[in-house]
TORKEGU-973778 format. One record per residue (C-alpha): residue number from 0; x, y, z; residue in three letters. Coordinates in steps of 0.25 Angstrom, whole numbers, plus 5000, padded with zeros to 4 digits. Layout:
BEGIN
nr->NUM u->X v->Y w->Z rest->ALA
...
This chain:
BEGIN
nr->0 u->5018 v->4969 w->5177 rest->UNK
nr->1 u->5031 v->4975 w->5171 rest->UNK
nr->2 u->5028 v->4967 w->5158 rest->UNK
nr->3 u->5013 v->4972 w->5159 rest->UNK
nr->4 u->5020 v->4987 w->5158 rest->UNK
nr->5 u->5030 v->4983 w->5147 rest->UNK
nr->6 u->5019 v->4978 w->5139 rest->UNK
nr->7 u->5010 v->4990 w->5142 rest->UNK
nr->8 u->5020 v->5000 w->5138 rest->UNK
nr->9 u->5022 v->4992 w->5125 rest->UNK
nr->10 u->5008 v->4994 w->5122 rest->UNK
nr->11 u->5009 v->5008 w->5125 rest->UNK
nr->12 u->5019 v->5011 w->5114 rest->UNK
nr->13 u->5013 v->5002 w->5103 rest->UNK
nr->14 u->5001 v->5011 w->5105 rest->UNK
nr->15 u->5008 v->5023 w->5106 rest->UNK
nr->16 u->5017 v->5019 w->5093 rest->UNK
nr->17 u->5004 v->5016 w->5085 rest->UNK
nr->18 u->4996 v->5026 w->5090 rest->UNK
nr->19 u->5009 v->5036 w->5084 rest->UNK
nr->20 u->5007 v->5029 w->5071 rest->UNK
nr->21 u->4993 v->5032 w->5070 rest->UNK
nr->22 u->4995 v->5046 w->5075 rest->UNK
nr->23 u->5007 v->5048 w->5065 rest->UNK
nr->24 u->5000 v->5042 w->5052 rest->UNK
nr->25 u->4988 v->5051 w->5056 rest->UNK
nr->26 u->4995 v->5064 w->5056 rest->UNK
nr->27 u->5002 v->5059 w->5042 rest->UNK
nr->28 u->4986 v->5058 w->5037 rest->UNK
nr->29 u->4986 v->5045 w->5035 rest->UNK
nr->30 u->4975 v->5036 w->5040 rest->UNK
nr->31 u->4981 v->5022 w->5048 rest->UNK
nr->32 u->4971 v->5013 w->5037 rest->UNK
nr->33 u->4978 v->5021 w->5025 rest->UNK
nr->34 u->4992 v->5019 w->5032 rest->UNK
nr->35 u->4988 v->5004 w->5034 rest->UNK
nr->36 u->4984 v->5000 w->5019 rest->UNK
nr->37 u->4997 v->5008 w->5016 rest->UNK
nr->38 u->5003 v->4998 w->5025 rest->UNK
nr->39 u->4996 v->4989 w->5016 rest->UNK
nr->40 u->4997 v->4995 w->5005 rest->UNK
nr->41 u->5012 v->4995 w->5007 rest->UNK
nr->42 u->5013 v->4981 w->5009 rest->UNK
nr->43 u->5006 v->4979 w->4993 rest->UNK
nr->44 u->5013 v->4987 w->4987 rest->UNK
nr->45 u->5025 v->4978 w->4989 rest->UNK
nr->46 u->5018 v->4966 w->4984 rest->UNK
nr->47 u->5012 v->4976 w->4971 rest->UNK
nr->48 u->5027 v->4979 w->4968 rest->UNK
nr->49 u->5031 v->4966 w->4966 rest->UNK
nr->50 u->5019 v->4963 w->4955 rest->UNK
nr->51 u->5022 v->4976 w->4950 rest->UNK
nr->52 u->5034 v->4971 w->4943 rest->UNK
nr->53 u->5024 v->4961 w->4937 rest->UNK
nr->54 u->5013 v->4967 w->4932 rest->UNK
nr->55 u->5013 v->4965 w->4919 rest->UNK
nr->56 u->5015 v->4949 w->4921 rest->UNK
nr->57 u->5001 v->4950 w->4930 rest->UNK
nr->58 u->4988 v->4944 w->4925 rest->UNK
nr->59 u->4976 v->4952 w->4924 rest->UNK
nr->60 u->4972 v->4948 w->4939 rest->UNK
nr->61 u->4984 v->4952 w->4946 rest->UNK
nr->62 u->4985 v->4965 w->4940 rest->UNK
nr->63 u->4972 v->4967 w->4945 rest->UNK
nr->64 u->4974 v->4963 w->4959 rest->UNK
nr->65 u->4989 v->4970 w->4958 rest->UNK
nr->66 u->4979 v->4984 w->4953 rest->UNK
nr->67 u->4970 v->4982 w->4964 rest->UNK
nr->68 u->4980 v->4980 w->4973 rest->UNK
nr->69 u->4988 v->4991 w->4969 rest->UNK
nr->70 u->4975 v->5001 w->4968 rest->UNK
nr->71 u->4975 v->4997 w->4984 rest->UNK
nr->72 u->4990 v->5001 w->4987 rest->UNK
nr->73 u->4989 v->5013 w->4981 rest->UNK
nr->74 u->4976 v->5017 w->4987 rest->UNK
nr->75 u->4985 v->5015 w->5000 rest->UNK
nr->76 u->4995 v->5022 w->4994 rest->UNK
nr->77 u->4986 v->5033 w->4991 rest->UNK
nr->78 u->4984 v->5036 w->5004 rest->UNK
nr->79 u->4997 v->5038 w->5011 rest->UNK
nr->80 u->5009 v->5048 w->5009 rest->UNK
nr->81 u->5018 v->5048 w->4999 rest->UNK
nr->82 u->5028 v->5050 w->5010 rest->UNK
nr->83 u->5025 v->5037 w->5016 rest->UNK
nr->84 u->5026 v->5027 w->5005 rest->UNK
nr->85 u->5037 v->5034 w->4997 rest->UNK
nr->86 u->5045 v->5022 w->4999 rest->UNK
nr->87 u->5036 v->5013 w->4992 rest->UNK
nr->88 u->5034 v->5023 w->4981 rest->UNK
nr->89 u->5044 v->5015 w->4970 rest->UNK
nr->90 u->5033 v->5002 w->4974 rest->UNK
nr->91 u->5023 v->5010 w->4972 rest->UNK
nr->92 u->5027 v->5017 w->4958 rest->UNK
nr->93 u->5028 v->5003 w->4952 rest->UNK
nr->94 u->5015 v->4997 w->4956 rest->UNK
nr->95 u->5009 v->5009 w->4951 rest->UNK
nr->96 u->5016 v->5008 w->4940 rest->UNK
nr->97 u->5012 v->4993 w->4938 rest->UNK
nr->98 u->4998 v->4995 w->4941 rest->UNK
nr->99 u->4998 v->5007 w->4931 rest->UNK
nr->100 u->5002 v->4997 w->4922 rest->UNK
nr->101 u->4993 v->4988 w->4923 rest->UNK
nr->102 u->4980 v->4996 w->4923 rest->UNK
nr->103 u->4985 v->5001 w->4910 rest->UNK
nr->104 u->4988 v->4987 w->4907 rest->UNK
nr->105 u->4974 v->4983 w->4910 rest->UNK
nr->106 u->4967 v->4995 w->4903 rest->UNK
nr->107 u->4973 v->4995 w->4889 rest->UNK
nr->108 u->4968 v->4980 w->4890 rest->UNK
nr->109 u->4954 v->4982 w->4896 rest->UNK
nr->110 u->4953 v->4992 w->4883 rest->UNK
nr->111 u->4960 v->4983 w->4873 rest->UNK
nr->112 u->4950 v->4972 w->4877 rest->UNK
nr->113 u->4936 v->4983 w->4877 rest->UNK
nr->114 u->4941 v->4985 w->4861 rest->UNK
């Protein structure tokens, strides 16, 4: 009986706790799904650091998975304050900076190759 109420209570507070998660991030404006890709988001940009170094050693096809993949953590980015992910701003500045590269990369030979 007493272990019924221990677990009871327990349940209690994990509800409570996320409950006061979704309450906080709602009073902040941001949407639990928009939080979540964050999360995801987060978790990619990590990974697109790492390649970032790399860029200019990529073939063709993984610099278009790494810009699609970047286009999707940005899109993530996008949506959440600045505030929140300042941490992650150095991580961010130099995939930007690689997929900036790249699309100009790309461009200036897409146009060579039209001439």
């Amino acid at each position: 009986m007493e272990l019924a109420i221990i677990i009871y209570i327990l349940l209690l507070v994990i509800f409570g706790l996320i409950a006061f998660s979704v309450l906080q991030l709602k009073l902040a404006g941001i949407k639990v799904k928009d939080f979540w890709s964050f999360i995801q988001a987060n978790q990619m940009l990590d990974k697109l650091y790492i390649f970032s170094t790399k860029y200019e050693k990529m073939s063709p096809q993984e610099q278009i998975i790494f810009l699609s993949e970047a286009e999707k953590v940005f899109s993530a980015f996008d949506k959440i304050p600045d505030m929140v992910w300042e941490d992650e701003y150095r991580k961010y500045s130099q995939v930007l900076d690689a997929y900036k590269n790249i699309r100009v990369s790309r461009w200036s030979q897409n146009s060579s190759n039209n001439k």
